[in-house]
N, C-alpha and C positions, 0 to 999 in steps of 0.2 A: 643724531642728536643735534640741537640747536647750538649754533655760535653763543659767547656769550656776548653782550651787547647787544643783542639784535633788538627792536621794536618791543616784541614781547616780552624779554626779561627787562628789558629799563619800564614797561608802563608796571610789570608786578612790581619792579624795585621802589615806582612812585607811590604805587595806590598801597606797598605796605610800612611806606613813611608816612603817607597823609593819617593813614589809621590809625600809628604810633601819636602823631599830632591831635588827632581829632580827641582820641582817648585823653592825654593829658590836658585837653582843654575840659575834663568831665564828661563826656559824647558817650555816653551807655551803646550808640549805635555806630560803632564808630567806622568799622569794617564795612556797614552797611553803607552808610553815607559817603565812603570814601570811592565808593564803587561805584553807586548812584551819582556823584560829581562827574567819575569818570565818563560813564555810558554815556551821560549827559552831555558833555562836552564834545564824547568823539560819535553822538547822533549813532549810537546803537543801543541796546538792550543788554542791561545789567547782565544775563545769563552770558553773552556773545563776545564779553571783553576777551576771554580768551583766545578768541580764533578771528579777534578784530584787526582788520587791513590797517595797512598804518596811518595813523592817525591824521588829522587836519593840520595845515603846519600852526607852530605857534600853540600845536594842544598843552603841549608840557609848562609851558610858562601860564596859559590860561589856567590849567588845573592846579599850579600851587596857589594860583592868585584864586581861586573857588575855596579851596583848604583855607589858606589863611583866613576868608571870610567868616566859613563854615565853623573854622575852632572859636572866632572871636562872639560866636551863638548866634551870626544870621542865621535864620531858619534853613535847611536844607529848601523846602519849598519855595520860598524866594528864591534862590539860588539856581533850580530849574525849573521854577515858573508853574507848577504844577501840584497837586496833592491829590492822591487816591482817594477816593470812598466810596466806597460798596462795588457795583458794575462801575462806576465812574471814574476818569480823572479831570479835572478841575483845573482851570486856570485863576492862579491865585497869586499875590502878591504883598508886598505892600497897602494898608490900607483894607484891608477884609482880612476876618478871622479866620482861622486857615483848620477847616475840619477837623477830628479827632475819631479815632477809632473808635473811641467812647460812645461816641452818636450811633454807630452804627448798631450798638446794640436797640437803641429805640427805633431803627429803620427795619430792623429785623423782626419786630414786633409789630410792625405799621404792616409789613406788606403778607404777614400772613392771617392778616382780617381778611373777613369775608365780604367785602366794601361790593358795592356796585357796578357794573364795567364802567359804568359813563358816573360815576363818584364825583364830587364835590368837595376838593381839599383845599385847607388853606394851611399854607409853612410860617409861621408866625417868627420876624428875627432871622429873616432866610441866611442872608452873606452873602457868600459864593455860589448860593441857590441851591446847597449839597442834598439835602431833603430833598426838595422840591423836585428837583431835575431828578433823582431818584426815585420816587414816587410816580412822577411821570412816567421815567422808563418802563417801572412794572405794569402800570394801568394807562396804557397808551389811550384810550377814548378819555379818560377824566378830562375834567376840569379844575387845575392846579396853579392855584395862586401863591408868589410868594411875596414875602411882605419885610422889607427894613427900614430902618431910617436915613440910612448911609448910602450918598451917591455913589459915593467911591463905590461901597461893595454893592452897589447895584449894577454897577459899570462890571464888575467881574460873573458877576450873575445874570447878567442876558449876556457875557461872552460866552458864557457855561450852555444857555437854555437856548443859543444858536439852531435854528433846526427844530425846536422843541416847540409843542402848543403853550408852554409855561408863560402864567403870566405876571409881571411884576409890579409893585406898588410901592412908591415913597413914602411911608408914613408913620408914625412914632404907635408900636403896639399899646401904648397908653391911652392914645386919641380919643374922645368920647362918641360916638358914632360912626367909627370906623368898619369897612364894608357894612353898614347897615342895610344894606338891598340883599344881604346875603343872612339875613337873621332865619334862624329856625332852618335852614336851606344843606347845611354842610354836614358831609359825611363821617371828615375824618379834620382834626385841626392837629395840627405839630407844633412842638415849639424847642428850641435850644435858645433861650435869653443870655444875659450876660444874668451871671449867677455866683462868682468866684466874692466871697467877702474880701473887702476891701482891707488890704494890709495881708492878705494872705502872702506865704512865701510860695512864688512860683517862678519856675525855670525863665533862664536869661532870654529865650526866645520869647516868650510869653510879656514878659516885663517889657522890654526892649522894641517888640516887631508889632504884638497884634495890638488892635487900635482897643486903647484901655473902657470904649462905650462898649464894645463886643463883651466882654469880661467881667467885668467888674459887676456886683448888682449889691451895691451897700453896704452898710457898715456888718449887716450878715448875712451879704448875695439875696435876700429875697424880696427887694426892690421893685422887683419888675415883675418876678412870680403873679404875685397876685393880681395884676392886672391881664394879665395874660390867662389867667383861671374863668374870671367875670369874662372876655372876652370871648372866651371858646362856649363859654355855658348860653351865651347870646347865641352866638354862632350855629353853635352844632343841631340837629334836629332832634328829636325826640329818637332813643337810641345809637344817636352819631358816637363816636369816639374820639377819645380825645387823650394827648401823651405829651409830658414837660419833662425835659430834663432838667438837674439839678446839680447843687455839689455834692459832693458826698457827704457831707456834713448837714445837710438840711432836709435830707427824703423825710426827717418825722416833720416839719415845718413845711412841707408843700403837700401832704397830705392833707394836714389838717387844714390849708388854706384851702383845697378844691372840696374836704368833706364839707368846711363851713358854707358853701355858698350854697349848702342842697339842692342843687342841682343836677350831682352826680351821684349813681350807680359803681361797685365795683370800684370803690379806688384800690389802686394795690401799689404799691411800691416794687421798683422791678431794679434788679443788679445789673454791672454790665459783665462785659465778656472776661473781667479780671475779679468778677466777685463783688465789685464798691458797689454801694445804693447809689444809682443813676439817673433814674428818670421813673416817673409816677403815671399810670394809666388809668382811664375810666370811661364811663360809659356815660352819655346824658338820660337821664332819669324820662321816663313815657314810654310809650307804647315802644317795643322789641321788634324791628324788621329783619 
């Protein structure tokens, strides 16, 4: 049997006070994050805390100084620099909107098309580049453009696309002529806009951390929608595909803004992996490849 005081029983004694913390600060994940701080901290793997060599000095005064951040609703992600999605994880921060699970149901529906090897995509609103660099991964010969208006999250999205063919662009998806060398040319276009209506109540991380142009898309999120609709219908080729997500609140209002433009094929309205109406799919209207 273990002594008691040893390394192992003071890091569970910690990580199940940060929990008890995390929890009363409202943290639905709290056990998860508390453990995720820790791994973080002591540079090993959430599963391996158990059988973790002791620790870096100075881990236990750094880990409540992470806790008390983490309760006060910095992002976990902030905290260790990174956010999962899909095959990925992402360096993210400060300053770029920091992926959602949510997305990934639209990534999920992107990469089981039947696109080209050597495809033509563009990620409309990249960030972090989380689409994009994902898209990539699957269809290694494409050519995959991502596109924001934010240095800052362009700056985390070529840290992301390091290594990658991905390419990226500064420029506001409203612009009038934007990639227009790529008109009628594109396979597949993506988009996650800022879409959340303005005044909506959302979590203190969300308020507080991600940068309010990410988010935000009017007085009822669909701001930016529609230009991003006209832009993909320029875009895409004759049978290209094309996918937007949304709030959950507006899947009947970004339908109807892609059926009006006639140009699309096949709009559908598509849930994510919790059931909410997410993100809206279609096809450009001409000849079927």
């Amino acid at each position: 049997m273990r002594r008691s005081g040893t390394i192992e029983d003071r890091l569970r004694r910690a990580i199940d006070s940060a929990a008890a913390q995390l929890a009363e600060a409202g943290i639905d994940s709290a056990r998860v994050d508390a453990e995720q701080l820790a791994a973080h901290l002591a540079g090993t793997d959430r599963g391996r805390l158990a059988v973790l060599e002791p620790p870096p000095e100075n881990f236990f005064d750094r880990f409540r100084d992470a806790v008390t951040a983490r309760s006060q609703r910095v992002p976990l992600q902030h905290l260790i620099g990174t956010a999962a999605f899909g095959p990925l994880l992402l360096h993210v921060g400060p300053g770029v909107f920091i992926p959602r699970p949510e997305t990934e149901s639209l990534l999920e529906w992107a990469v089981a098309q039947p696109l080209p090897s050597q495809a033509c995509i563009v990620d409309l609103c990249t960030g972090s580049g989380a689409l994009a660099i994902a898209l990539a991964w699957h269809w290694s010969a494409a050519r995959v453009i991502g596109v924001d208006v934010s240095e800052k999250a362009l700056d985390y999205a070529r840290r992301n696309a390091a290594g990658t063919a991905v390419e990226l662009v500064r420029a506001d998806v409203c612009s009038p002529g934007l990639l227009a060398e790529l008109d009628g040319r594109v396979d597949l276009v993506v988009a996650n806009p800022p879409y959340v209506p303005d005044g909506a109540d959302v979590e203190p991380e969300v308020a507080q951390h991600d940068p309010p142009h990410a988010v935000f898309g009017g007085p009822d999120g669909m701001a930016v929608i529609p230009s991003v609709v006209r832009l993909a219908a320029r875009l895409l080729r004759p049978g290209g595909l094309f996918a937007v997500e949304h709030d959950d609140s507006t899947s009947a209002s970004t339908v109807k803004a892609v059926a009006q433009t006639r140009a699309f094929d096949d709009v559908v309205a598509r849930d994510d992996l919790a059931g909410r109406p997410r993100f809206v799919t279609a096809q450009r209207s001409g000849a079927r490849v």
